[in-house]
Structure formats: C-alpha cells, structure tokens
C-alpha positions as MATLAB code, in Angstrom:
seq = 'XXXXXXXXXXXXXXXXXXXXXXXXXXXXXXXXXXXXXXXXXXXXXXXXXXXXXXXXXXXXXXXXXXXXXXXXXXXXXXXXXXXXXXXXXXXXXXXXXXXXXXXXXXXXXXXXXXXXXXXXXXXXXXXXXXXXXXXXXXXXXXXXXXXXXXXXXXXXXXXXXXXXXXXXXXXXXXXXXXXXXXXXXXXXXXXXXXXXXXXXXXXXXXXXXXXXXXXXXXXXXXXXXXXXXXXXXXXXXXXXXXX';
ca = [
      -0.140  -34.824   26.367;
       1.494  -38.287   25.620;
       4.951  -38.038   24.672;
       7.111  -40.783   22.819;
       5.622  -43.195   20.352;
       2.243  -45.187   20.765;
       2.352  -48.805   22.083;
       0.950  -50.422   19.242;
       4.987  -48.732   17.358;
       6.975  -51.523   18.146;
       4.818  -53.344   15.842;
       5.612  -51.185   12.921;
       7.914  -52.094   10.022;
       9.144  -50.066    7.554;
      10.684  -50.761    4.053;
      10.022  -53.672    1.357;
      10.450  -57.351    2.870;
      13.013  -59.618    2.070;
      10.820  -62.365    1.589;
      10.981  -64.488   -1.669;
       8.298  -64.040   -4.062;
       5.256  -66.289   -4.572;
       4.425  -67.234   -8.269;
       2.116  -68.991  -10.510;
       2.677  -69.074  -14.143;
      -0.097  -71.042  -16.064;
       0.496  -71.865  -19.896;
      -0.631  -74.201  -22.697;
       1.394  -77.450  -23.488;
       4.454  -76.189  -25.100;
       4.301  -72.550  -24.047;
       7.691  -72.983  -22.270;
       7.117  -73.264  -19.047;
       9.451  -75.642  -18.275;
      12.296  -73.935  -20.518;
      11.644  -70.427  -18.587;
      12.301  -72.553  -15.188;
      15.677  -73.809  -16.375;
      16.803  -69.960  -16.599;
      16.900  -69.412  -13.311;
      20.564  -70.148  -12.172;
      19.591  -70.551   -8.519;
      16.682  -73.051   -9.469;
      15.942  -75.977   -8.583;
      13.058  -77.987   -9.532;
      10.691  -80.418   -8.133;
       9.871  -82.052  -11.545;
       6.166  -84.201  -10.326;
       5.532  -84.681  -14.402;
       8.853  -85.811  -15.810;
       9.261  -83.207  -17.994;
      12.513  -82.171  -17.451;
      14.724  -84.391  -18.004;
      15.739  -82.651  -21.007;
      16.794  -79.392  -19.387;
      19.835  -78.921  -16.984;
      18.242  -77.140  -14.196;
      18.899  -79.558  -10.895;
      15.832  -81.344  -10.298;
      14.124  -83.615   -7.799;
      12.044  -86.344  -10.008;
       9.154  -86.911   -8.123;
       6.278  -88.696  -10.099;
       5.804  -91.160   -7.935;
       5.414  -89.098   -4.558;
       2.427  -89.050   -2.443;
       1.615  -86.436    0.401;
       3.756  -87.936    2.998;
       6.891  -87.836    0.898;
       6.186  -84.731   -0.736;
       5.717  -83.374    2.641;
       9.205  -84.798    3.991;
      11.180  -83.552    1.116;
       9.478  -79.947    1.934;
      10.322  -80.154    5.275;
      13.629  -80.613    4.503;
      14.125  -77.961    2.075;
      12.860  -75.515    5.161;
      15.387  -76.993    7.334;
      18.275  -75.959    4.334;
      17.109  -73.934    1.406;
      19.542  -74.262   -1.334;
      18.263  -71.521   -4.051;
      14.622  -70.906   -5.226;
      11.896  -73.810   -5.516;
       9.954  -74.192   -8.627;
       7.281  -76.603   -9.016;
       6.242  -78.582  -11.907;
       3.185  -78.751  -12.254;
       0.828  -77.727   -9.847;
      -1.996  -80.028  -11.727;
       0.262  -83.038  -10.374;
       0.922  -81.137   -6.876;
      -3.026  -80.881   -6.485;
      -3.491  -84.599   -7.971;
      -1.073  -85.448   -4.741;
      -3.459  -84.085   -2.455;
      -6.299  -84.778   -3.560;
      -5.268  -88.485   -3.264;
      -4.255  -87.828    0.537;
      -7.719  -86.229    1.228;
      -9.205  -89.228   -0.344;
      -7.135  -91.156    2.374;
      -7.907  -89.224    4.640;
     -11.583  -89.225    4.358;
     -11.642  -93.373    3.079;
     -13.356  -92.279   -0.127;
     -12.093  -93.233   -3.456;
     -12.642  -89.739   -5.239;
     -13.292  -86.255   -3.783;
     -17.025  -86.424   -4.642;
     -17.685  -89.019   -2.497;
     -16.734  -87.094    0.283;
     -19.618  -86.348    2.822;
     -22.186  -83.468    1.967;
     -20.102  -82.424   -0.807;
     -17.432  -81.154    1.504;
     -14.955  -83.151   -1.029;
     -13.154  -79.120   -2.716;
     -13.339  -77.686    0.790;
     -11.560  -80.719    2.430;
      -8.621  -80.011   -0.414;
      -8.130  -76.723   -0.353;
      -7.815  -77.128    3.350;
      -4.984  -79.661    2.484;
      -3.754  -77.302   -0.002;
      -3.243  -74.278    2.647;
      -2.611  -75.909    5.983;
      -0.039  -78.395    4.663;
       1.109  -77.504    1.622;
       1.268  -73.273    1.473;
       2.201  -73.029    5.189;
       5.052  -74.755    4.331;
       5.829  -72.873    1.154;
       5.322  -69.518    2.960;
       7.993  -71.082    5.491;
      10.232  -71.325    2.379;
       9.186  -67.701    0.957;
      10.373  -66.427    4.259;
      13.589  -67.659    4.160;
      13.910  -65.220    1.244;
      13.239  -67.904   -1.222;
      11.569  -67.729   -4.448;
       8.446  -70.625   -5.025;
       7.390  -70.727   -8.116;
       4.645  -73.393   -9.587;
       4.071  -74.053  -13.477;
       0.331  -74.945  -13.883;
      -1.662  -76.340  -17.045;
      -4.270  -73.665  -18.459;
      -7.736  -74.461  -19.511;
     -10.452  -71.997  -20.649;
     -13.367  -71.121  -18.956;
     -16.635  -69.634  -19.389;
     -16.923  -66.735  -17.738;
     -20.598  -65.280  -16.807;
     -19.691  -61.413  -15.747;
     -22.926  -59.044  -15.838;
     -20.743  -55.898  -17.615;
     -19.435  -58.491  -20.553;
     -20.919  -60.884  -22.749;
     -20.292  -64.311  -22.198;
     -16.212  -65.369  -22.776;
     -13.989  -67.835  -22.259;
     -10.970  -66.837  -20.221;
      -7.475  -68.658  -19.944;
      -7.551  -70.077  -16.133;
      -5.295  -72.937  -14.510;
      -6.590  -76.553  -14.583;
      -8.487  -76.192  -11.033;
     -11.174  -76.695   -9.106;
     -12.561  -72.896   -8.584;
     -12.589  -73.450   -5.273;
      -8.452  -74.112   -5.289;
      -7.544  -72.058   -8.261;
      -9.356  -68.452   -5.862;
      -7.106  -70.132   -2.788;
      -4.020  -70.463   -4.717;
      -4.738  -66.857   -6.889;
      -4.905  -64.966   -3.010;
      -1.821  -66.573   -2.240;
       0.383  -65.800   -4.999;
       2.067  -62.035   -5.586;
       2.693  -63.155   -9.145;
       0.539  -64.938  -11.927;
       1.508  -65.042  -15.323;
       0.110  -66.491  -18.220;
       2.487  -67.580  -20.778;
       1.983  -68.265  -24.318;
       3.503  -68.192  -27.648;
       2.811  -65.005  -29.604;
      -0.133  -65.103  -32.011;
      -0.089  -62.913  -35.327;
      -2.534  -62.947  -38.459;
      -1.304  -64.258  -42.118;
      -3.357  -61.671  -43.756;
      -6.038  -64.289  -45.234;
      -7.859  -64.531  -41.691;
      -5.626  -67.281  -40.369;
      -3.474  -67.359  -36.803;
       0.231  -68.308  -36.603;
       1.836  -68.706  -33.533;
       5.313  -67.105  -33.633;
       8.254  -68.496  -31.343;
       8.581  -65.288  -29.480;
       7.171  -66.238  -25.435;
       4.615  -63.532  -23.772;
       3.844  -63.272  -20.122;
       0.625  -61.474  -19.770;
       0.895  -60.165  -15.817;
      -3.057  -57.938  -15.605;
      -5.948  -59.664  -16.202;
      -8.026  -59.372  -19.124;
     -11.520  -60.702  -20.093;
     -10.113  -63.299  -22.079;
      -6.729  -63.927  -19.764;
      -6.636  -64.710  -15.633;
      -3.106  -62.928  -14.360;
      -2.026  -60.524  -11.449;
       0.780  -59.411   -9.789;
       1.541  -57.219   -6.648;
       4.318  -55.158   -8.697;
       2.920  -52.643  -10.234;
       3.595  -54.001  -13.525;
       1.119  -53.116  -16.653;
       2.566  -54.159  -19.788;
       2.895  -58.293  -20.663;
       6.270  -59.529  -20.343;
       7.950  -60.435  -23.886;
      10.730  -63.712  -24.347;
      10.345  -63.440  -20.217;
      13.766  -64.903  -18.027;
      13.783  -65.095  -14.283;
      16.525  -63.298  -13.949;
      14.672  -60.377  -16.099;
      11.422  -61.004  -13.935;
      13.103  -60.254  -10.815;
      14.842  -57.357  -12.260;
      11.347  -55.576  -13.060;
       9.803  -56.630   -9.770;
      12.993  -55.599   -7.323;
      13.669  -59.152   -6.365;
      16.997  -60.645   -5.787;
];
C-alpha cells in the first residue's frame, strides 16, 4: 500500500488566491463609469479618451498612444505597481490595437487583412500582448479594471424570441475573448422607473447588473445574484472578498 501523499500533491493549493481581480464594466454614455473609477482610493487611471480630467483620481492621459507606448507604460507598471489599474475605455484600448495589427499586417483596416483573418489577428494582439501583461499585473495582487462603451445587440437564441441585449462595443470575436478573461462584468446604468402615463424616467440612482439576463450581458465569478445599487469600489470589493 502507498503511504504518504501522491506525486502529483506538491502541485496542490489550497485557499482563495491573492490575485487582483479582473473586471469589465460596460455602460451607456453618462452611466458613470468614469465617476465609479474615481472612488477607488488606490486607483489610478489610464484615461485613452480624455474623460477625466474632471475627476481627481491620478491619471495617465494617453489619447495619443499607440501599441508600442501603451505597451512600455504597461511594462513599467509590472516592473512597480503602484495601486489598482483601471482603463478607460476599452473601445480606445481595442482601437490601439487594431491600428498595430493593421501595421503589422501593412493593411489599412482589419478587413483587408488576408482571408478574413483581420478579428482573429486582433484578438491574438489582444491576448498575447495586451492580457498577458494585465494578468502579470493581476498577479501582483492588483486590481485591472476596463470601462467599455455598450451597444445593443440582436440576439438569435432558439428558447427566446428575438431581443436585443446590452453588450460592449466589440467585435464578437473580442468581446467572447475579453468576457473568458474577466471574473467580473458589470453593466452599469442609471435606474429606469415609469411616470404612470407609459413613459420612462431615468432616476440618478447607478445599478450594476452582475448575472446575465436576456436583455443584459454580465457575469461574475463571486457568487453574487442581486444587481449592485449606487455601486463604489470599495463596496464591490467588500461583497466579492477583495482587498
């Protein structure tokens, strides 16, 4: 009878990891994206739109970046992490390197890449240089969080009728690359109630839907049912057991 434990043990961890989470939170313009990154007190922001200039979280301006500086200034934030990355906006991030595939491949857009290769080309941009090096950071025990643009899509599922459902402004191709990689997508938007004569208000109170829906594209790796309402960082990693 073998005695002691099994070879294969010392591979075995126990216990929750200490990475930093991975998170996507996709809105409509003035949802409050933006405002919800400038609560997080150990923040700071790689601002690739300009649009926060108004806030007072620290942030990198970066409109003008291509892939090679974008690259550089990731690099060094492996090298020395100071706080938790968030990104804004991952339609600007993905407008980076889509221009640096185009390089890459001497096209002028992605369609003109050979056989139609142009969205698999990207999102193998988008995972061997841009989320390797973002997991790098998550390890570090680093949050990364991106702010993305929604759009709404119509969604053919055999069990529903046809919907439209609130996705991020991708490429399907990136937008199921980028949804594996995540352990948190929210969708954030203002609440909506009825004025009793068949109208829609929205109200000023924020929402963070964390499940999908038919009509919403979330998920999260937390356990967490319910949407999130007036949603902080610091209140988000309370409920999901991050520092």
């Amino acid at each position: 009878m073998a005695t002691g434990k099994p070879k294969w043990a010392s591979f075995e961890v126990q216990g929750k990891s200490k990475d930093g989470i991975r998170a996507l939170i996709c809105g409509d313009e003035g949802a409050g994206k933006t405002y919800l990154a400038d609560g997080d007190a150990e923040g700071r922001l790689l601002d690739l739109d300009d649009g926060a200039k108004f806030y007072n979280i620290p942030r990198i301006p970066a409109m003008d970046w291509d892939a090679n500086t974008l690259y550089q200034f990731l690099d060094a934030f492996i090298a020395e992490p100071v706080g938790n990355l968030h990104i804004d906006t991952l339609t600007s991030l993905v407008r980076i390197l889509t221009e640096e595939v185009c390089r890459k491949e001497k096209v002028t857009e992605l369609r003109k890449v050979p056989w139609g290769g142009g969205q698999d080309a990207l999102c193998d941009e988008i995972k061997k240089q841009l989320l390797n090096r973002l997991d790098q950071i998550v390890r570090k025990g680093h949050h990364v969080i991106m702010y993305g643009h929604s759009r709404y899509k119509v969604v053919k599922d055999p069990s529903l009728p046809e919907h439209e459902q609130a996705q991020a402004r991708l490429h399907q191709k990136a937008q199921d690359l980028i949804a594996e990689w995540v352990d948190l997508w929210g969708n954030l938007s203002l609440e909506k109630s009825s004025d009793g004569d068949g109208g829609v208000t929205k109200t000023q109170t924020r929402v963070m839907h964390v499940t999908e829906s038919a009509d919403i594209k979330a998920k999260n790796r937390f356990a967490l049912k319910e949407p999130i309402l007036d949603p902080t960082w610091p209140g988000i990693f309370k409920l999901i057991g991050a520092k």
